[in-house]
C-alpha positions as CSV (number, residue, x, y, z in Angstrom):
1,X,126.8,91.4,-121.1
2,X,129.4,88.5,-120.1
3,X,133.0,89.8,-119.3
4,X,135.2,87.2,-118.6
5,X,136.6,86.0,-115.6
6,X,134.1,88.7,-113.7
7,X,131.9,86.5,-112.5
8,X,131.5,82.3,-111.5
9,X,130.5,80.7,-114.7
10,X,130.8,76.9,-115.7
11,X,130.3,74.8,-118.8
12,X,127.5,72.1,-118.2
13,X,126.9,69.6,-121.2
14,X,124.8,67.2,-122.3
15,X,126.6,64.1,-122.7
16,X,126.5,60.9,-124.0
17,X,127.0,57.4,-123.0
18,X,126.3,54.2,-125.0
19,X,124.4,52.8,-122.1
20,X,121.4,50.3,-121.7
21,X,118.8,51.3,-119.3
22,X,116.5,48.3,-120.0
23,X,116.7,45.6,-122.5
24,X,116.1,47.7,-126.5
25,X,115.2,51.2,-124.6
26,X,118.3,52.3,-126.7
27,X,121.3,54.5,-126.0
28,X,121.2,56.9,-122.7
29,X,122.3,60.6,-122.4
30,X,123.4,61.3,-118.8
31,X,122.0,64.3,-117.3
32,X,117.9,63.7,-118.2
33,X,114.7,62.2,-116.2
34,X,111.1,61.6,-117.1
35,X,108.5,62.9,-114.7
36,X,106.4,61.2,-112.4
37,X,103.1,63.1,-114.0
38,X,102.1,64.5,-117.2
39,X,101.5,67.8,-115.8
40,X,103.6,70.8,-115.0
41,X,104.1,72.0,-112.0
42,X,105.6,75.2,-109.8
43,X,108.8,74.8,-111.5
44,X,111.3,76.9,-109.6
45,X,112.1,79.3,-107.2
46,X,113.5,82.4,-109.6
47,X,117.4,83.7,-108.6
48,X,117.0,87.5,-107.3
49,X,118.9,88.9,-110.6
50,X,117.3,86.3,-112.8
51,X,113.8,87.5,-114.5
52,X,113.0,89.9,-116.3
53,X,110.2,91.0,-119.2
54,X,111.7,89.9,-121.9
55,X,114.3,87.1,-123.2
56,X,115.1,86.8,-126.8
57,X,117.1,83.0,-127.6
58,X,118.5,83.1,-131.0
59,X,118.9,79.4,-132.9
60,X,121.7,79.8,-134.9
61,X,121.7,77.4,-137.5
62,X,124.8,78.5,-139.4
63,X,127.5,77.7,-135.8
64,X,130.5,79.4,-136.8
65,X,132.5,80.9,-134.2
66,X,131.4,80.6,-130.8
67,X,132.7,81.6,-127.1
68,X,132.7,78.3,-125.6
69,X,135.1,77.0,-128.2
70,X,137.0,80.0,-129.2
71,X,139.7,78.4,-131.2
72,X,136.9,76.1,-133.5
73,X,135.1,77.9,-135.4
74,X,132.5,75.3,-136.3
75,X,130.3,74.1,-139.8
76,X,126.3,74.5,-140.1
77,X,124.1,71.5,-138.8
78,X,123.2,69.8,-142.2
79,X,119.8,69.0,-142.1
80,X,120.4,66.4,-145.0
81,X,121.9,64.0,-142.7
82,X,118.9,63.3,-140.3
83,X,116.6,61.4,-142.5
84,X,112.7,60.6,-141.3
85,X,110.9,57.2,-141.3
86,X,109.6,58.5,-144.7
87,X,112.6,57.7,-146.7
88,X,113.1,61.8,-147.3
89,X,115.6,64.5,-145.1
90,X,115.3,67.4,-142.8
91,X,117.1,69.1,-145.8
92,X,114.1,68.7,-147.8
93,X,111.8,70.6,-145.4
94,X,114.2,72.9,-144.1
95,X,112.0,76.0,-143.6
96,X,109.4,74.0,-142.0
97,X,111.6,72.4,-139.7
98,X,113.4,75.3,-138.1
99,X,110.0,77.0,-137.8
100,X,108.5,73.9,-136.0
101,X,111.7,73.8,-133.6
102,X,111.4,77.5,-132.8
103,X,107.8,77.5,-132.2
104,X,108.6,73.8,-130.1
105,X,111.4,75.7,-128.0
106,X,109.3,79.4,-127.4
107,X,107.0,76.8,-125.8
108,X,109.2,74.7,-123.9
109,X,110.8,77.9,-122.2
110,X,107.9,79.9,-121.9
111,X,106.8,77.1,-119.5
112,X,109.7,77.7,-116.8
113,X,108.1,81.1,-116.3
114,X,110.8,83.0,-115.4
115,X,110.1,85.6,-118.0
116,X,107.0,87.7,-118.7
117,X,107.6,86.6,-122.4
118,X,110.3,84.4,-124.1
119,X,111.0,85.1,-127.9
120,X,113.1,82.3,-130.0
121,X,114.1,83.0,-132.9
122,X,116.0,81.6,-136.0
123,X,118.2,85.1,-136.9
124,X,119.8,87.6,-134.7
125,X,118.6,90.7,-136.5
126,X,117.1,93.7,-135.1
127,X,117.6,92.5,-131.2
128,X,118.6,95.3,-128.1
129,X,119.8,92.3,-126.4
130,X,120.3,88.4,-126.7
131,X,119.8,86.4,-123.6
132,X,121.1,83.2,-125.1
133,X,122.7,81.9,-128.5
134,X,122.1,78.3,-129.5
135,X,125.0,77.5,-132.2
136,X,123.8,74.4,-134.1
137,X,127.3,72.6,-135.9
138,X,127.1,69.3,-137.1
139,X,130.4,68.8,-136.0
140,X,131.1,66.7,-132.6
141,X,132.3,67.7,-129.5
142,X,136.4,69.0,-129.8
143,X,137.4,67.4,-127.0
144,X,135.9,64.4,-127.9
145,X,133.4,63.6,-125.3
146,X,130.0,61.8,-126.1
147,X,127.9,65.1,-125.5
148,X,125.1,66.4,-127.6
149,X,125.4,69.8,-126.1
150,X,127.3,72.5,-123.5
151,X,126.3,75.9,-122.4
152,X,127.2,78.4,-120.3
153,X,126.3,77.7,-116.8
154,X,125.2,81.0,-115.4
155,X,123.5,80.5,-112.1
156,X,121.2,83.2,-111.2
157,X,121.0,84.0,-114.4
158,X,122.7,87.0,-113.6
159,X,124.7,88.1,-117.2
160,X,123.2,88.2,-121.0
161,X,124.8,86.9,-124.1
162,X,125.2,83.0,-122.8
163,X,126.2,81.0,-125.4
164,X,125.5,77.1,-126.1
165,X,126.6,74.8,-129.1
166,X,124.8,71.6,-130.1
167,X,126.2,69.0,-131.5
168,X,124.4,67.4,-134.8
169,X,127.1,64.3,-135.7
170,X,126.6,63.2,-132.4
171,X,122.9,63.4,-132.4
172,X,122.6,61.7,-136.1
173,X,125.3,58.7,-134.8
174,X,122.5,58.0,-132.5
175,X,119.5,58.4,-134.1
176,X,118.1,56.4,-137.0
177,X,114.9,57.5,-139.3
178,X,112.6,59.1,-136.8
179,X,109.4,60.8,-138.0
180,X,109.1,64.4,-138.8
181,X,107.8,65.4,-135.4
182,X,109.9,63.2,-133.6
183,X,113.2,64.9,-134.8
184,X,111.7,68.4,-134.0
185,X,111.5,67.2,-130.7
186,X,114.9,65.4,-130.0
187,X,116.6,69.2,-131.9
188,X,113.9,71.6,-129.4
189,X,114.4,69.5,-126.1
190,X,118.6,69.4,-125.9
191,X,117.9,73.3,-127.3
192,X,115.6,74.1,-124.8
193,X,117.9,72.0,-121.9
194,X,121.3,73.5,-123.1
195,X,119.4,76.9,-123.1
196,X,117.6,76.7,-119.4
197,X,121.5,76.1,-118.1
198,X,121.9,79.3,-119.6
199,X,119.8,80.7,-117.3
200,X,121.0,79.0,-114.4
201,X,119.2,75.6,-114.4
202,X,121.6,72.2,-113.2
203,X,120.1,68.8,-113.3
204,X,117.5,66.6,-111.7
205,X,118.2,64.0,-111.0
206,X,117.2,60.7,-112.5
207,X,117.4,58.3,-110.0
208,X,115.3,60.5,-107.7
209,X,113.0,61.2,-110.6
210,X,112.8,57.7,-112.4
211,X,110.9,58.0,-115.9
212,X,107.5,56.4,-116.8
213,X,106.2,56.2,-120.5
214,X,102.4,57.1,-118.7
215,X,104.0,60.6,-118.5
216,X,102.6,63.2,-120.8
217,X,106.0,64.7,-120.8
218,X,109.5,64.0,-120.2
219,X,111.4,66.3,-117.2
220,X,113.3,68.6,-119.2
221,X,116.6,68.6,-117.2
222,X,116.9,65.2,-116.3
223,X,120.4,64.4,-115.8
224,X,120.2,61.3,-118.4
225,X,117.7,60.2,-121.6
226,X,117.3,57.4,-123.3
227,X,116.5,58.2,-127.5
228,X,113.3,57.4,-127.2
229,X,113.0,59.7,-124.1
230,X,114.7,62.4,-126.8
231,X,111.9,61.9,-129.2
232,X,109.0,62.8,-126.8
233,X,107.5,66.3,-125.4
234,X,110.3,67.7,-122.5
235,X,108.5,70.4,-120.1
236,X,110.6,71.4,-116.7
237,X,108.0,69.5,-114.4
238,X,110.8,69.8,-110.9
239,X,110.7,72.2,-108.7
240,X,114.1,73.7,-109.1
241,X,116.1,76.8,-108.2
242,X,118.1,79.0,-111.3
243,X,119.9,80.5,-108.3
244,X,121.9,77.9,-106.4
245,X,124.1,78.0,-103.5
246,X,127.1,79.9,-104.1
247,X,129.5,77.0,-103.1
248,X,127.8,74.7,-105.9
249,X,129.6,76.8,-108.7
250,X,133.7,77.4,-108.6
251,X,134.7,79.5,-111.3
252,X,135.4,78.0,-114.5
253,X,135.2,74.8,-113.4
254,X,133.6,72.4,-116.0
255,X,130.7,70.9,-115.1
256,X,129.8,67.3,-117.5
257,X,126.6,65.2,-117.3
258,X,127.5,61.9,-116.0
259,X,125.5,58.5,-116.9
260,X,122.5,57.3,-114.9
């Protein structure tokens, strides 16, 4: 369980920046980086209290309040704002779609191995413990800042109950009638990326880890994305550490994603 102030925590987001990378490769989130090959590989070296059998993430759909923004409690993501290539909503297929991104985030984390199973799902019900709550508002960021997401920063992934919000309005301002599948992807991959902070994951970087559309996926914690990086399949392909050095992390300092 988190008690505050007990231990070094951070806030790490997922921000925004209305950035060209190339000519028409569309807006850029700092923090994200496509990987050199289309296949995973040993991810990460697991934090001596991280691991564990079993992690249950719970997508909460309905936000409301939340412990990284105390004072705002916060409106469900409407689904009937994102609408496809097809002329229709998320709204209209709302079962379907929150299925899809559950089954596309169980995958995604199941794939940093760092538990013997990973279980995502869309209530809370019926859980001994909660390793992670995703809020999903369609509200922006309180303090304003181009981010699609923040988490909890818990390196070593030393305390349960982490909490992340993800921010819909800001997603929607940047996206524009994607199909189906390619929404399910941009809503799983900043899930799966807030969530993987959660368990003590930072960045890669991009400029060490420059993206290439021959890629089969797309480095999962890149520290900057392009949209149509967003609409792609996101794996953690880096080798990377959940348990950093201790002097990385001061306590509750605030840790943004800056742009490429």
């Amino acid at each position: 369980m988190r008690y505050p102030c007990a231990h070094k925590e951070a806030f790490i987001g997922l921000a925004l920046a209305m950035l060209w990378l190339l000519p028409g490769c569309g807006v850029s989130f700092p923090g994200l980086t496509a990987g050199d090959s289309g296949l995973p590989s040993a991810r990460f070296t697991p934090g001596a209290e991280g691991g564990g059998a079993l992690a249950v993430v719970v997508l909460n759909w309905d936000a409301g309040h939340n412990a990284l923004y105390p004072a705002y409690p916060m409106a469900a993501v409407d689904l009937s704002m994102f609408e496809t290539d097809g002329g229709h909503t998320l709204a209209e297929h709302s079962a379907f779609f929150k299925e899809q991104v559950r089954t596309r985030v169980e995958e995604i984390l199941e794939g940093v191995g760092l538990f013997a199973e990973v279980v995502v799902a869309n209530d809370d019900r019926d859980w001994k413990s909660i390793e992670t709550t995703v809020h999903l508002t369609q509200g922006i960021s309180p303090d304003g800042s181009m981010e699609i997401g923040r988490a909890h920063y818990d390196p070593c992934n030393e305390h349960e109950d982490d909490e992340a919000v993800i921010f819909g309005e800001r997603i929607r301002r940047l996206g524009d009638r994607y199909t189906f599948d390619e929404w399910v992807n941009v809503f799983s991959n900043v899930c799966a990326h807030e969530t993987a902070h959660t368990l003590g994951f930072g960045h890669v970087s991009r400029a060490e880890h420059p993206p290439t559309a021959r890629a089969l996926y797309v480095e999962l914690m890149l520290d900057g994305f392009t949209m149509s990086e967003m609409t792609r399949s996101h794996r953690m392909l880096t080798d990377l550490s959940n348990c950093p050095d201790e002097d990385e992390v001061l306590e509750g300092e605030t840790i943004p994603a800056t742009t490429p």
